[in-house]
C-alpha positions in Angstrom: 92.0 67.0 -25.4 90.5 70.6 -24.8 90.0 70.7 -28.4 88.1 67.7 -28.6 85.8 68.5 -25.3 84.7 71.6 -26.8 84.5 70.0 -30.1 81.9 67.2 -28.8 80.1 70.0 -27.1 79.1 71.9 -29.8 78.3 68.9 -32.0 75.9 66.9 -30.1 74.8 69.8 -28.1 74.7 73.0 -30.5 74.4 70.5 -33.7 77.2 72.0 -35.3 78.2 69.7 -38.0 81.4 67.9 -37.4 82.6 68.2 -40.8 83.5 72.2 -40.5 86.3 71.3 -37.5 88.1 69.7 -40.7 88.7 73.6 -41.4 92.3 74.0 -39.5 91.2 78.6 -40.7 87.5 77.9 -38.9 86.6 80.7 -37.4 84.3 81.3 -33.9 82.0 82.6 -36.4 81.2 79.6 -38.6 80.3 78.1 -36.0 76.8 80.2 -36.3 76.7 79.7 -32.4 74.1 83.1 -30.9 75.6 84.9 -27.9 73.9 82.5 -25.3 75.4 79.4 -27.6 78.9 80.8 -26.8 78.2 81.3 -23.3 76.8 78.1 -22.6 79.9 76.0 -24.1 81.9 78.2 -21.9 79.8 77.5 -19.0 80.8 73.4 -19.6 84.5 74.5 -19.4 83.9 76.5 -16.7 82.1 73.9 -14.7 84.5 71.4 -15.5 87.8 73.0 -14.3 86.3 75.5 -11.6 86.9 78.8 -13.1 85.2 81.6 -15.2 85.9 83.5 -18.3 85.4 87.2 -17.7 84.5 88.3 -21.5 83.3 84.9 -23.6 83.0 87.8 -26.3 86.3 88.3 -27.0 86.5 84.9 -28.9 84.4 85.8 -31.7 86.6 87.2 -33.9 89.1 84.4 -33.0 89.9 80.9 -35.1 88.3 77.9 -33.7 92.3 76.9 -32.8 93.3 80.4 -31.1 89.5 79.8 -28.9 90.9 76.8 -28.0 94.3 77.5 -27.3 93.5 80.5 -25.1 90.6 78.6 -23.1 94.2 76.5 -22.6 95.7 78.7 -21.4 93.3 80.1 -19.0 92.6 76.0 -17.9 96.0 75.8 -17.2 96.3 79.3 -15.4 93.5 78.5 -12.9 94.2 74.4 -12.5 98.0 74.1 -13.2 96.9 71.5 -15.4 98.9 70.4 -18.6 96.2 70.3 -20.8 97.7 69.2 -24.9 95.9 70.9 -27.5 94.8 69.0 -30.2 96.1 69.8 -33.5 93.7 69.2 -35.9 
């Protein structure tokens, strides 16, 4: 689900193209996303579940699937929401 929101984001609002989330080693990186690119897909998270990420940097060096799966986390620390991570 997470995986999918922040997928969509990016897509139809950064115009990264869809076919590189096929990539289960993509890396933060591909993505070609500038600082404020990053920061504003976090901001949508943020917004959505109430919360905010102290370093969005810290993701860059991350797989696409470990950005993901710790945004999870974080969700689920700050909502106690069971949010399922898409495997893709």
């Amino acid at each position: 689900m997470l995986f999918d929101q922040i997928k969509n984001y990016l897509v139809e609002t950064a115009g990264v193209d869809p076919q590189k989330f096929e990539n289960p080693e993509l890396k933060v990186a591909d993505l070609e996303l500038d600082s404020l690119g990053l920061v504003e897909m976090l901001f949508e998270i943020e917004d959505k579940y109430g919360f905010q990420i102290p370093d969005p940097m810290i993701f860059l060096p991350m797989s696409f699937a470990e950005m993901v799966a710790s945004i999870n986390t974080t969700v689920q620390e700050h909502t106690a929401s069971q949010l399922p991570v898409a495997s893709h």
